[in-house]
One Martini backbone bead per residue (centre of mass of N, CA, C, O) as a GRO file, in nm:
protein
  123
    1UNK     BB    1  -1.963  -0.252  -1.300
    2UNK     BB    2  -1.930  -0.080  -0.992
    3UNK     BB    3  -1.753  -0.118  -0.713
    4UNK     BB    4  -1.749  -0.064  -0.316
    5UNK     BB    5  -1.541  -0.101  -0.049
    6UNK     BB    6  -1.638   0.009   0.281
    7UNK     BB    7  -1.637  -0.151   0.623
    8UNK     BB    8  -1.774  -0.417   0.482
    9UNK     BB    9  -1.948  -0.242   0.231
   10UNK     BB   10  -2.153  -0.296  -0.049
   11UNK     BB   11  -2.134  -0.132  -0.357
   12UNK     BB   12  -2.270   0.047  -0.624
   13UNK     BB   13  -2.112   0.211  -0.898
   14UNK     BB   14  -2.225   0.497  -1.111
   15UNK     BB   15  -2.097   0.688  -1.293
   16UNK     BB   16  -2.040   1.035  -1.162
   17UNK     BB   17  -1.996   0.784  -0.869
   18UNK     BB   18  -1.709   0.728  -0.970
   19UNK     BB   19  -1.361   0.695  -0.947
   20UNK     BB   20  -1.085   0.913  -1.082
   21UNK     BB   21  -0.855   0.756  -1.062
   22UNK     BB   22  -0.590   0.599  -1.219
   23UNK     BB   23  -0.658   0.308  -1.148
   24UNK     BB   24  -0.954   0.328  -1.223
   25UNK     BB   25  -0.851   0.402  -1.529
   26UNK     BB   26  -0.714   0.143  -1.587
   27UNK     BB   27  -0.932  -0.074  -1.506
   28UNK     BB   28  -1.092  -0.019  -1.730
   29UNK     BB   29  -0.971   0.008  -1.962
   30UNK     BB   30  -0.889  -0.334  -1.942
   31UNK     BB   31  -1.215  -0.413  -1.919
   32UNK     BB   32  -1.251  -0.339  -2.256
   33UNK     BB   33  -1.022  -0.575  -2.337
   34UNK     BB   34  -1.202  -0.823  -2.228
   35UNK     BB   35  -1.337  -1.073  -2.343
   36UNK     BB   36  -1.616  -1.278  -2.382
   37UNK     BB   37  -1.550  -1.449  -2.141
   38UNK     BB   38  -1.499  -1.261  -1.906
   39UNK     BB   39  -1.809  -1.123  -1.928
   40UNK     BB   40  -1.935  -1.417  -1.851
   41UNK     BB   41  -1.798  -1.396  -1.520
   42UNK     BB   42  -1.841  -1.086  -1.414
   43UNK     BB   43  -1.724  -0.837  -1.425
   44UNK     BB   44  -1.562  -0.618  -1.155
   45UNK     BB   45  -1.527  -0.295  -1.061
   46UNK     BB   46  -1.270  -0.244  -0.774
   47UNK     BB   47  -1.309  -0.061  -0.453
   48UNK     BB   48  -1.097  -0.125  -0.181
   49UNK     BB   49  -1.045  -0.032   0.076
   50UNK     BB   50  -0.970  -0.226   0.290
   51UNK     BB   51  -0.746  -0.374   0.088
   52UNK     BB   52  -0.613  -0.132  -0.092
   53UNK     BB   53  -0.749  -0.122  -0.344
   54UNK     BB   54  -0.776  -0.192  -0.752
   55UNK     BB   55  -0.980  -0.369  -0.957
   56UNK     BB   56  -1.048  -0.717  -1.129
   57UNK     BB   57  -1.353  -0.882  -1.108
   58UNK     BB   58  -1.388  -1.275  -1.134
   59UNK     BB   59  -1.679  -1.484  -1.124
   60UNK     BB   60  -1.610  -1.764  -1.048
   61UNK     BB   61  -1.712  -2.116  -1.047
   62UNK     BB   62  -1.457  -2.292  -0.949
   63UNK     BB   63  -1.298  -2.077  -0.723
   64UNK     BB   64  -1.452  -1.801  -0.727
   65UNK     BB   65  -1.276  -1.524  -0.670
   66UNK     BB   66  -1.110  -1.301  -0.892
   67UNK     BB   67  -0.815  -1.060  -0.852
   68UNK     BB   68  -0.702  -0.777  -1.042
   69UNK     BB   69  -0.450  -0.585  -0.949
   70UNK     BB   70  -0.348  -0.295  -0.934
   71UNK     BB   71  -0.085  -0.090  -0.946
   72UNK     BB   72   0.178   0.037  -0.744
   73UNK     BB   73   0.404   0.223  -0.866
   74UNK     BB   74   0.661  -0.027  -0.948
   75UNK     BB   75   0.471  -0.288  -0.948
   76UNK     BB   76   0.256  -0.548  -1.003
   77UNK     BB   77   0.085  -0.715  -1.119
   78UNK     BB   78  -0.200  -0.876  -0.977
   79UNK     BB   79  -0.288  -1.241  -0.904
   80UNK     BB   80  -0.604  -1.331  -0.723
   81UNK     BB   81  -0.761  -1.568  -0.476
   82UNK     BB   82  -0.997  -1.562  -0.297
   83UNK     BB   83  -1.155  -1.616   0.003
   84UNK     BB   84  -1.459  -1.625   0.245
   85UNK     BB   85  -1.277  -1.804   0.392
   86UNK     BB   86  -1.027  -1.968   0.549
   87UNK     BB   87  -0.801  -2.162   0.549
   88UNK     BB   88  -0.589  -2.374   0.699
   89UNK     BB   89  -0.344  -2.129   0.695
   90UNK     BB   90  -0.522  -1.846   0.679
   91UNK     BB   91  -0.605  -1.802   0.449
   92UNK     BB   92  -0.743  -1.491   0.171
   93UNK     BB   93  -0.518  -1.549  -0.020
   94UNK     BB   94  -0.383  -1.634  -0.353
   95UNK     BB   95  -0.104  -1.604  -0.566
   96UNK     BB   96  -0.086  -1.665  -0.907
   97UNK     BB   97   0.021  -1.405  -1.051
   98UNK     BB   98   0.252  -1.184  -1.255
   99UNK     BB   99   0.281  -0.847  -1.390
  100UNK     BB  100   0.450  -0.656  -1.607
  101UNK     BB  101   0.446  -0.273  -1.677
  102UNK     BB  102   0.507  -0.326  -2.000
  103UNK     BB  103   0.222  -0.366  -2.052
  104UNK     BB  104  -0.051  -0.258  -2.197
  105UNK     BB  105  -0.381  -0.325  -2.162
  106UNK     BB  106  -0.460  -0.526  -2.368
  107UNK     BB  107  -0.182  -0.710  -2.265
  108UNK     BB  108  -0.325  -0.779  -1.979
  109UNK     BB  109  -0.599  -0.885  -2.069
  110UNK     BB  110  -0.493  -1.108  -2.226
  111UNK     BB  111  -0.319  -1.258  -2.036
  112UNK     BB  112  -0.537  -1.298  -1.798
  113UNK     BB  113  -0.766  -1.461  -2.000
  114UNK     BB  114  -0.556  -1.697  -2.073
  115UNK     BB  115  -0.467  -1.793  -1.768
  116UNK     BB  116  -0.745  -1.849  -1.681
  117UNK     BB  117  -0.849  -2.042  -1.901
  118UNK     BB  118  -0.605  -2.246  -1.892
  119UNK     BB  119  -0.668  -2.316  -1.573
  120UNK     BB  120  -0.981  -2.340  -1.533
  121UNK     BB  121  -1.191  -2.063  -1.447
  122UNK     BB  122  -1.273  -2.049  -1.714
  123UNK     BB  123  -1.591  -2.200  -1.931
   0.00000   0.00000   0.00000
């Protein structure tokens, strides 16, 4: 399933009315090669125009929303867990790692997938 997020209302996209863009289509790539432990996690291709983002969430149980954002230009993948209020210092994510634009979608979905796991993030 995939979602959109514009205005801070959140949508469901199915079929032929999901965003055909590259980040869009980079996003679903990654999210078919990501193990069944990820697909247990409730895996969800997110396009934010809020936060400009296109990315994977992740719906952890020990930590709330983990989302891998797609790179714009040459930027890394990131590795991001949301926070649903601000913590102490205000923050609404923190930047868990970053993946550089060398690897396939295969490796970028398993990097993701035993970093989350390795991490405690999925059980």
């Amino acid at each position: 399933m995939e979602l959109t997020i514009t205005d801070g209302i959140v949508r469901g996209v199915r079929g032929s009315d999901a965003p055909m863009t590259e980040l869009a289509i980079r996003a679903r790539t990654i999210a078919n090669f990501l193990p069944l432990l990820c697909a247990r996690a409730g895996v969800k291709v997110v396009h934010n125009t809020d936060q400009n983002y296109t990315g994977i969430r992740f719906e952890t149980k020990a930590v709330g929303p983990v989302v891998l954002e797609m790179p714009t230009g040459e930027e890394p993948y990131r590795l991001v867990q949301e926070f649903i209020d601000p913590d102490k210092l205000g923050r609404m994510e923190v930047e868990l790692r970053r993946f550089p634009q060398i690897y396939k979608p295969h490796g970028i979905a398993l990097i993701t997938a035993e970093f989350l796991r390795a991490s405690g993030f999925l059980k």
